[in-house]
C-alpha atoms as an extended CHARMM CRD file, in Angstrom:
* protein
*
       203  EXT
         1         1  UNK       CA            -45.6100000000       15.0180000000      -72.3540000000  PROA      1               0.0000000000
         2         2  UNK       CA            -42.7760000000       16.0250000000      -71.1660000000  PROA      2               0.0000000000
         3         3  UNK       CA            -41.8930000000       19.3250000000      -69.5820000000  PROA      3               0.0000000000
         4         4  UNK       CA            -38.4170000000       19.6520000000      -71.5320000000  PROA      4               0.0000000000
         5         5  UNK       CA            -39.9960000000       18.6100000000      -74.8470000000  PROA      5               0.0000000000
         6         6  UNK       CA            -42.5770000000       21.8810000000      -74.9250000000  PROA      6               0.0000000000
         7         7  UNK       CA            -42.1940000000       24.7160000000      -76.3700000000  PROA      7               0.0000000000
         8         8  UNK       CA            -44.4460000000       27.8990000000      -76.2750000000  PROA      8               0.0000000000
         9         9  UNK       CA            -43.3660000000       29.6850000000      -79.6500000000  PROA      9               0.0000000000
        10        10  UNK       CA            -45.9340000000       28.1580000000      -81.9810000000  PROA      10              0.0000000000
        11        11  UNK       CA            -46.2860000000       29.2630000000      -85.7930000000  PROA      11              0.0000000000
        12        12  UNK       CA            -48.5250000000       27.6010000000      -87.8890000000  PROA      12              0.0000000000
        13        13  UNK       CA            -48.2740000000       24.3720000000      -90.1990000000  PROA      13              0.0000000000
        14        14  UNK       CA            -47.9900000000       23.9180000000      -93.9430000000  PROA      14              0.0000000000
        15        15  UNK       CA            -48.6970000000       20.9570000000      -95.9620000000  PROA      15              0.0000000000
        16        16  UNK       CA            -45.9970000000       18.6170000000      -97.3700000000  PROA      16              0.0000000000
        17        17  UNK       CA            -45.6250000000       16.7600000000     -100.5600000000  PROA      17              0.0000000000
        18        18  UNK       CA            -46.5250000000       12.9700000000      -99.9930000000  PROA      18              0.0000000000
        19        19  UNK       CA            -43.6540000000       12.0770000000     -102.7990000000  PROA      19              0.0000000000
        20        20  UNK       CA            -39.9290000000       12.7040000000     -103.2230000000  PROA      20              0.0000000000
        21        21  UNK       CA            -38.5320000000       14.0900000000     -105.6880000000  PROA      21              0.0000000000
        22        22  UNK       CA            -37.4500000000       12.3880000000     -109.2470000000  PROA      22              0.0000000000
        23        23  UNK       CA            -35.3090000000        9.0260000000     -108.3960000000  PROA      23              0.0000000000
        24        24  UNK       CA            -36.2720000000        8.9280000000     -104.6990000000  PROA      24              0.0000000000
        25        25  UNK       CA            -38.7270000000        7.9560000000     -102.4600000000  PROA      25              0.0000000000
        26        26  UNK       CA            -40.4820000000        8.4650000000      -99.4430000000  PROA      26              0.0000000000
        27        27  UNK       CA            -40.6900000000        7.1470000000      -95.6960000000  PROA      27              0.0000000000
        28        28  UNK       CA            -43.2350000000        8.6090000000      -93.2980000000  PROA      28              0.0000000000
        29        29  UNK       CA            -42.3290000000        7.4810000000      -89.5250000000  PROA      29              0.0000000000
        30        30  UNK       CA            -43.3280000000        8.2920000000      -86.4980000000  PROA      30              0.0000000000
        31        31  UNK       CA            -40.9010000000        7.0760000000      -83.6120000000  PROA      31              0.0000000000
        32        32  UNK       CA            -41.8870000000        9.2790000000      -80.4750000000  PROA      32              0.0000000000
        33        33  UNK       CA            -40.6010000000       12.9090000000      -80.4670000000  PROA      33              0.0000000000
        34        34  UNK       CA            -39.7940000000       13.4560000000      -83.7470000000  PROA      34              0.0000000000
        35        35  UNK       CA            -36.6730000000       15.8930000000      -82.8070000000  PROA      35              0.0000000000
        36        36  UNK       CA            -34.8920000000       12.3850000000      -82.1210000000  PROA      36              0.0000000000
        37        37  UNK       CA            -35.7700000000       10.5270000000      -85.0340000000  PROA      37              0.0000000000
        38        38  UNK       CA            -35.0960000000       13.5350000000      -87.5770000000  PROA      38              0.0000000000
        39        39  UNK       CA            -31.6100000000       13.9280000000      -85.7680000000  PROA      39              0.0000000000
        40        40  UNK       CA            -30.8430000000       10.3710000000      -86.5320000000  PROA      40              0.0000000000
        41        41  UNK       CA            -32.0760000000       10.1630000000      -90.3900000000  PROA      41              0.0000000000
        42        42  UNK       CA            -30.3060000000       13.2840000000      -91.3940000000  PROA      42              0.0000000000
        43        43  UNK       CA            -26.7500000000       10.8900000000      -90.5580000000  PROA      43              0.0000000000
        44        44  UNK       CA            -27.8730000000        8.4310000000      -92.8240000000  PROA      44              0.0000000000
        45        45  UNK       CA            -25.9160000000        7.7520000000      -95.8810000000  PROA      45              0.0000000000
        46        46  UNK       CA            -29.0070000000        7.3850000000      -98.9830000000  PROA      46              0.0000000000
        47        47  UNK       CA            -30.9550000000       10.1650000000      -97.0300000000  PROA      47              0.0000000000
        48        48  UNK       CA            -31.3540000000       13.3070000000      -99.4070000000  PROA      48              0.0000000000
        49        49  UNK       CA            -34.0740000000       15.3060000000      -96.8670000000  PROA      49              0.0000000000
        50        50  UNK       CA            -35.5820000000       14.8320000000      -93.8080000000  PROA      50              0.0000000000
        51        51  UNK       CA            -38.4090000000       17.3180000000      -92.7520000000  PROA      51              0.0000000000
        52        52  UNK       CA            -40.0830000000       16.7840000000      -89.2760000000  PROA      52              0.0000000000
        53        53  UNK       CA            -43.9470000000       17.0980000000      -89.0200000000  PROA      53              0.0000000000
        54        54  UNK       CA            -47.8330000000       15.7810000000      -88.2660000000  PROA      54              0.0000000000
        55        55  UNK       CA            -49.4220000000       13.1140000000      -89.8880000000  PROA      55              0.0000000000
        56        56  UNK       CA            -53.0170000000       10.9290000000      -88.9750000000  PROA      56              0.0000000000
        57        57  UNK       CA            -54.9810000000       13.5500000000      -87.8020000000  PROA      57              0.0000000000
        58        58  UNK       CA            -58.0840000000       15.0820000000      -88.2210000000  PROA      58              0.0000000000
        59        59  UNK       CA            -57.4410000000       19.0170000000      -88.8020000000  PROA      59              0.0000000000
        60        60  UNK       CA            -55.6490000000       20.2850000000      -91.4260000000  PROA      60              0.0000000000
        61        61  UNK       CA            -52.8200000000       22.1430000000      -90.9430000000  PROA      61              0.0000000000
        62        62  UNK       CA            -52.1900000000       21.7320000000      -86.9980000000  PROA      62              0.0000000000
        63        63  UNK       CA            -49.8720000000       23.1860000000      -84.6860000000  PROA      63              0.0000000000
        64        64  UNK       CA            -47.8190000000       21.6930000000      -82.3030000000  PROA      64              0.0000000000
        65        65  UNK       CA            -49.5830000000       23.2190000000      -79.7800000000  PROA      65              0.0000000000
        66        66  UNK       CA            -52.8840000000       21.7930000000      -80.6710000000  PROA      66              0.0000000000
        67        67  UNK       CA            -50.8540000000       18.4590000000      -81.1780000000  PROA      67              0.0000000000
        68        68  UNK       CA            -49.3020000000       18.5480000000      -78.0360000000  PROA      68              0.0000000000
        69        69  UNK       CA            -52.7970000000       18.5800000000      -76.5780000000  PROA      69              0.0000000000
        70        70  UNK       CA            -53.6480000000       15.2980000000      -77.9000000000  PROA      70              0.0000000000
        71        71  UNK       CA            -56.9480000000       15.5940000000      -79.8930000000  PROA      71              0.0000000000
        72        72  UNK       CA            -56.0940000000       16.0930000000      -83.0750000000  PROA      72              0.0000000000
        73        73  UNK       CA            -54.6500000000       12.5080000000      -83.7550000000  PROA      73              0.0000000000
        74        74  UNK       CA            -51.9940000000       13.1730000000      -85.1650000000  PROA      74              0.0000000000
        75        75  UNK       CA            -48.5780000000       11.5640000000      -84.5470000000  PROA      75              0.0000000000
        76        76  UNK       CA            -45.1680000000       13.6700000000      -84.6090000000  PROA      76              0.0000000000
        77        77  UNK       CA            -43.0730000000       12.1060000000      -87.8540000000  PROA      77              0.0000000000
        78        78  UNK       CA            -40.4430000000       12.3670000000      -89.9330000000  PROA      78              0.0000000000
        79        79  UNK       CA            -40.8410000000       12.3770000000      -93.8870000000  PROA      79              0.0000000000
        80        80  UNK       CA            -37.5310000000       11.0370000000      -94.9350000000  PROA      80              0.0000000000
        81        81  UNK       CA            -36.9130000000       11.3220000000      -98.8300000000  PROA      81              0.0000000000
        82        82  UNK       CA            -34.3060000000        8.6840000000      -99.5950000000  PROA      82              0.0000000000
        83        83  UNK       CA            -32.2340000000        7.5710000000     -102.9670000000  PROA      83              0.0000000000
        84        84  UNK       CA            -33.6310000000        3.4560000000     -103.1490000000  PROA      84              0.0000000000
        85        85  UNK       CA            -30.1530000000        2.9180000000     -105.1050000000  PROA      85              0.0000000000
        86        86  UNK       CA            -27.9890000000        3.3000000000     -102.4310000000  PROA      86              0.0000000000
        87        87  UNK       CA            -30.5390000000        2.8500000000      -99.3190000000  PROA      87              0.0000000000
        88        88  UNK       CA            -33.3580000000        0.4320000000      -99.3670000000  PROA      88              0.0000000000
        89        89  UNK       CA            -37.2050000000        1.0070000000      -97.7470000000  PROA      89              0.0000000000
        90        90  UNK       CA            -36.5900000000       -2.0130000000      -95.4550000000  PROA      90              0.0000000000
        91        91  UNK       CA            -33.1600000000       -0.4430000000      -94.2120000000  PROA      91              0.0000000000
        92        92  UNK       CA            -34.6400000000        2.3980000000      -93.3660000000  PROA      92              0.0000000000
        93        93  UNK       CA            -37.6370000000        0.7390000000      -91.6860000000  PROA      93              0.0000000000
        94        94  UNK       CA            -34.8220000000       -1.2890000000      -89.9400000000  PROA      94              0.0000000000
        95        95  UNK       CA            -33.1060000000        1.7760000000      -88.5010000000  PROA      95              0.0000000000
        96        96  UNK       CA            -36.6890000000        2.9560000000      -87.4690000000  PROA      96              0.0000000000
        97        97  UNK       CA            -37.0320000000        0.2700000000      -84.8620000000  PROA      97              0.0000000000
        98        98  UNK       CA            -33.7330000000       -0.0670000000      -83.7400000000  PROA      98              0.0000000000
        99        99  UNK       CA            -34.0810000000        4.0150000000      -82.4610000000  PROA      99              0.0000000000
       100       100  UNK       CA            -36.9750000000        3.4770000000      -80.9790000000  PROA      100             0.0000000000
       101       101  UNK       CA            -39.4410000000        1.3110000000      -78.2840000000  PROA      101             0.0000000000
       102       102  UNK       CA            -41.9480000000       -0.1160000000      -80.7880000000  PROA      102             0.0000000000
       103       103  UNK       CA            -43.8290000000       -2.0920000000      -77.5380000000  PROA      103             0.0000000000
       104       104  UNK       CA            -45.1540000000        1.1560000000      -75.6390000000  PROA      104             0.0000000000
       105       105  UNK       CA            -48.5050000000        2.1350000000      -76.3430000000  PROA      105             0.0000000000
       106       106  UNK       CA            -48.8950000000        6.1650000000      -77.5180000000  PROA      106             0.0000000000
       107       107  UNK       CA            -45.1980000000        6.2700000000      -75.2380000000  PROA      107             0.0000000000
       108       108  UNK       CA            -41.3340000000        7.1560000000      -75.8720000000  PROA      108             0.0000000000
       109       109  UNK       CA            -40.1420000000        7.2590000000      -72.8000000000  PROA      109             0.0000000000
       110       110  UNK       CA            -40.9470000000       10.2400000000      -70.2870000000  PROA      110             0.0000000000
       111       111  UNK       CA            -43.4790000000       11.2610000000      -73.6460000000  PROA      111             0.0000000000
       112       112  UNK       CA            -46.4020000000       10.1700000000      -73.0680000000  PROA      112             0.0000000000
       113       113  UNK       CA            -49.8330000000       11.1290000000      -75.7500000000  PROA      113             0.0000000000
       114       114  UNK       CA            -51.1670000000        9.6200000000      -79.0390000000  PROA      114             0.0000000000
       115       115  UNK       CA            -48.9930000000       11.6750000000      -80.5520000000  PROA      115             0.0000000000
       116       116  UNK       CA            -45.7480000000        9.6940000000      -79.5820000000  PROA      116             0.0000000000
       117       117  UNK       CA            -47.5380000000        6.3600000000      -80.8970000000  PROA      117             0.0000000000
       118       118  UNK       CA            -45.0230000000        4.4770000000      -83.1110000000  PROA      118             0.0000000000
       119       119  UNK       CA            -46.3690000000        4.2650000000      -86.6170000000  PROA      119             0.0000000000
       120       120  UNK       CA            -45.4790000000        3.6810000000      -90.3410000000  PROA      120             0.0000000000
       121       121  UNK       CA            -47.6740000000        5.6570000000      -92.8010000000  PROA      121             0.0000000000
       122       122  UNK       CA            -47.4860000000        4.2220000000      -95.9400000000  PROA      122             0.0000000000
       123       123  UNK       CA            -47.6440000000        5.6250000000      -99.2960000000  PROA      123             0.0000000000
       124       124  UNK       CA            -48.8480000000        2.6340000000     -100.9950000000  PROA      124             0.0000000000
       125       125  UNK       CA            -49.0120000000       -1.3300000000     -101.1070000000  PROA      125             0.0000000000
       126       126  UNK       CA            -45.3620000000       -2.2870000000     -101.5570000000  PROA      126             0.0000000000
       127       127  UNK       CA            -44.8800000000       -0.0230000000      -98.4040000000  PROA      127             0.0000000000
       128       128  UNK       CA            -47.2660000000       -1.4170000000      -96.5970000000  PROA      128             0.0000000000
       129       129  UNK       CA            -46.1020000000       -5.0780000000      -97.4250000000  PROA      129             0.0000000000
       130       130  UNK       CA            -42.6760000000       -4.6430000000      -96.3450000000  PROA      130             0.0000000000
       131       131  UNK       CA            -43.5190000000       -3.1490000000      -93.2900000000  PROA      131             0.0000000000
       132       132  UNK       CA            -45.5870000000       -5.3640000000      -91.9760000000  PROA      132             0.0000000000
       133       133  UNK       CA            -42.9530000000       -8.3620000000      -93.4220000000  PROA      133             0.0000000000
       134       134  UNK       CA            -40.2280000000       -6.0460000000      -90.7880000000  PROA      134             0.0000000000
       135       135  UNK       CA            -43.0580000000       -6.4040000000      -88.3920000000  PROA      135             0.0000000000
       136       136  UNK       CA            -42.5800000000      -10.0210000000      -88.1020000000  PROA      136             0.0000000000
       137       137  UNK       CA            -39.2180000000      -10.6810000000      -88.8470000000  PROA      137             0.0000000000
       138       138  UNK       CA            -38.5630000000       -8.4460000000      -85.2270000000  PROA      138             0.0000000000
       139       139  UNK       CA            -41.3420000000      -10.4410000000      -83.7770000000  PROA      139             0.0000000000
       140       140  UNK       CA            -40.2400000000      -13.7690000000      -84.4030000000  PROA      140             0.0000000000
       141       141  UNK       CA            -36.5580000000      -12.8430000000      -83.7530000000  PROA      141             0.0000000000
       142       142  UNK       CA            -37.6060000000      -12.1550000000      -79.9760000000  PROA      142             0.0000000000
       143       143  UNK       CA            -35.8240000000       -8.8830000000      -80.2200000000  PROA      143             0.0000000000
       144       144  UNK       CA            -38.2460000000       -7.6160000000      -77.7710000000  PROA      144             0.0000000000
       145       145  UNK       CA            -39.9890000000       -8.8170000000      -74.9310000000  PROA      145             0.0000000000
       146       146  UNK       CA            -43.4330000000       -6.8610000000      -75.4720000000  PROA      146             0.0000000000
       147       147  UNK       CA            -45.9310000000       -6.8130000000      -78.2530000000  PROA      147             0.0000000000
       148       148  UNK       CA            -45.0950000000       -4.5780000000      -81.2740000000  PROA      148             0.0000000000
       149       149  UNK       CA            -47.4560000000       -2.2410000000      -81.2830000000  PROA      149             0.0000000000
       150       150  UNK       CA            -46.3230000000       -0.2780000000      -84.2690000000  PROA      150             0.0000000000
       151       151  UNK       CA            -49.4810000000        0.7510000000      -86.7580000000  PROA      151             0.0000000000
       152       152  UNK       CA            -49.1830000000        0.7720000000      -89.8760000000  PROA      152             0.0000000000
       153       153  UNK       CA            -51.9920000000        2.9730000000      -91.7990000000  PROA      153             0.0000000000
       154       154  UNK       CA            -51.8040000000        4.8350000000      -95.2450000000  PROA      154             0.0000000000
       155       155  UNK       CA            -50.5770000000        7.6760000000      -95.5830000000  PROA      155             0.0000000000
       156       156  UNK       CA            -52.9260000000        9.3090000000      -97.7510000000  PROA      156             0.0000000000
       157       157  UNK       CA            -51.6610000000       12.4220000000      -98.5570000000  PROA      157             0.0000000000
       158       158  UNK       CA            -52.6630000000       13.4330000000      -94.4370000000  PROA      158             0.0000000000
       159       159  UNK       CA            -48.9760000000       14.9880000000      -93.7920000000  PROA      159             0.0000000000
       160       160  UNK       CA            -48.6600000000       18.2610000000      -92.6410000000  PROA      160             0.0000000000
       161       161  UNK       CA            -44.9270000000       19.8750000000      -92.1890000000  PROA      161             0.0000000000
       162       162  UNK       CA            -44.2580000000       21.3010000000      -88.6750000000  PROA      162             0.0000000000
       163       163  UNK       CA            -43.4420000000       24.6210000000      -87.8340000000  PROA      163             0.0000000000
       164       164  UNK       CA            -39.7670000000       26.0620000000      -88.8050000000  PROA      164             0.0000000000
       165       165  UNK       CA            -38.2440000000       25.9770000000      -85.8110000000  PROA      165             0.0000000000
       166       166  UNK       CA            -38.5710000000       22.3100000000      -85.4230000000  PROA      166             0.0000000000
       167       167  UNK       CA            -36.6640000000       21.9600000000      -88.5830000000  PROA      167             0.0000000000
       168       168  UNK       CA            -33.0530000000       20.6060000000      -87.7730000000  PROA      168             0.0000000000
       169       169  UNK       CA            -33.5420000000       21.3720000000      -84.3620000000  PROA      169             0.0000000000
       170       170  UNK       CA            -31.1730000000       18.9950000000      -82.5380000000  PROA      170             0.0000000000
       171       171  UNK       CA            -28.1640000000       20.4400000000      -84.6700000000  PROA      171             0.0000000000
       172       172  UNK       CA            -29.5650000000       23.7690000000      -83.6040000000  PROA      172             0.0000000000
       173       173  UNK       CA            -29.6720000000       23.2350000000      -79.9800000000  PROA      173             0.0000000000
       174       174  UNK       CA            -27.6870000000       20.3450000000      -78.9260000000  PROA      174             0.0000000000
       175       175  UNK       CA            -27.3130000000       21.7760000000      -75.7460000000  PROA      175             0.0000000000
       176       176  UNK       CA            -31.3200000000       22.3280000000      -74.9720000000  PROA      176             0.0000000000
       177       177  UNK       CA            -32.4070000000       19.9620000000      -72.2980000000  PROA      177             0.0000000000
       178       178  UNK       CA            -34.0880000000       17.3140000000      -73.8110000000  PROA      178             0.0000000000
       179       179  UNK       CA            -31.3250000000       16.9760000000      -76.3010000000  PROA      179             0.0000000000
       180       180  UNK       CA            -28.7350000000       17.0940000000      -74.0750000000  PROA      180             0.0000000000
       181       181  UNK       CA            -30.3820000000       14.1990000000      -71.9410000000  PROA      181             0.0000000000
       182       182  UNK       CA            -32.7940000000       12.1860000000      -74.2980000000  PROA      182             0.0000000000
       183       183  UNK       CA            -31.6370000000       13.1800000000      -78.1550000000  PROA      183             0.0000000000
       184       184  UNK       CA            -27.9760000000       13.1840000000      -77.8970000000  PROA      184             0.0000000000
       185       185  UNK       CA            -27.3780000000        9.6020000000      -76.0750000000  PROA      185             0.0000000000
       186       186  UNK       CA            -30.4600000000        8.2750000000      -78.7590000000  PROA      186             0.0000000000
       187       187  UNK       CA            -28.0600000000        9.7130000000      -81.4690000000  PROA      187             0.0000000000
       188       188  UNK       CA            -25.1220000000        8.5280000000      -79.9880000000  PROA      188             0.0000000000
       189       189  UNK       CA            -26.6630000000        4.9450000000      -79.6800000000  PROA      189             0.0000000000
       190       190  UNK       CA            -27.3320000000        4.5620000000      -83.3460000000  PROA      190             0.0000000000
       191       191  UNK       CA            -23.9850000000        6.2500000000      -84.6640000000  PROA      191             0.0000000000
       192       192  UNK       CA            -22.3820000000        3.1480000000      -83.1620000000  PROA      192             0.0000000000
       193       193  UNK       CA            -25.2280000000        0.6990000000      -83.8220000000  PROA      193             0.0000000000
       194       194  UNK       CA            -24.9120000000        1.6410000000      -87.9680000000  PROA      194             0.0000000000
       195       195  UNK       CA            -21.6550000000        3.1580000000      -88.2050000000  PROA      195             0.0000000000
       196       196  UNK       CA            -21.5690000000        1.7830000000      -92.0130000000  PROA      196             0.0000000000
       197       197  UNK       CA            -24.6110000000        3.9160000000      -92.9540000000  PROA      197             0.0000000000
       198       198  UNK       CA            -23.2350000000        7.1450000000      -91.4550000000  PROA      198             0.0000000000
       199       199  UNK       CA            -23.3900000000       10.0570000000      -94.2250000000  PROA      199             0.0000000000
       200       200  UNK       CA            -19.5910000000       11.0380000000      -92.2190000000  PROA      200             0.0000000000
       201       201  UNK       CA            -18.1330000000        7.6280000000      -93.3860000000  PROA      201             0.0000000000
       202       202  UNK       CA            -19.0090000000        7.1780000000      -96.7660000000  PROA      202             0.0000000000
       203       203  UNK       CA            -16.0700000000        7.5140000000      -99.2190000000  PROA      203             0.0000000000
């Protein structure tokens, strides 16, 4: 793990719903450290809520310390709630590995643990076919030169939100080191990669 990405204030967990709320629906991602991934869904245009958190694991209600330590299983995610009428499960699976290096094994980066794996939980079959039909669509296009290594597992109602104070945290502290030197150019990246989804460009 890396040294700018802990923190030592830890409060404890509390479970999340596993479904949006009337008219929307629900991604669960995990991309690395989920500070970076939350940053860039909250700029999406379709995106109603983004919450960061724990999913995969074995003990209810974990903290990040215990996740940090690697033996609960879980991954660090993002539960983005979306509006399918103006942003589509695939786009935001598309997004999702275009932000991050889905060919490094439990790795983002200087993060290294099981709980930086890249994974798509599902929430049912329909999720689970189209991800694995973005799966090999990037495969076949040769977009990268490893193995795609993303899992993709049910859901299963085993989400668990994290602690406040990772809520909106790159907005919060733009200027904390590992924003400044791994969130900010990641965010930076896909503001000019999707400039037509941006929430700050929509009419």
């Amino acid at each position: 793990m890396s040294d700018l990405h802990q923190k030592d204030s830890i409060t404890s967990g509390a479970a999340g719903a596993a479904t949006g709320t009337t008219g929307t629906q629900v991604a669960t991602l995990g991309g690395g450290c989920f500070w970076c991934v939350e940053a860039v869904y909250l700029d999406v245009s379709g995106v109603t809520r983004v919450e960061s958190g724990y999913a995969g694991g074995h003990l209810r209600n974990p903290s990040y310390e215990r996740v940090c330590d690697g033996d609960t299983g879980h991954a660090e995610v993002v539960r983005v709630e979306f509006d399918p009428a103006k942003i589509s499960y695939r786009d935001i699976l598309n997004i999702f590995f275009a932000i991050h290096d889905p060919t490094t094994l439990n790795r983002q980066g200087n993060d290294v643990g099981t709980q930086y794996r890249s994974a798509i939980f599902t929430e049912n079959d329909e999720q689970r076919d189209v991800a694995l039909s973005v799966i090999d669509e990037i495969a076949k296009a040769g977009i990268y030169d490893g193995k795609i290594v993303t899992e993709v597992v049910p859901l299963d109602g085993n989400y668990f939100a994290a602690e406040a104070y990772h809520q909106n945290y790159f907005a919060q502290h733009p200027n904390q080191g590992y924003c400044a030197m791994v969130v900010a150019p990641k965010v930076s990246k896909f503001r000019k990669q999707f400039a037509n989804r941006l929430k700050s460009n929509q009419v």
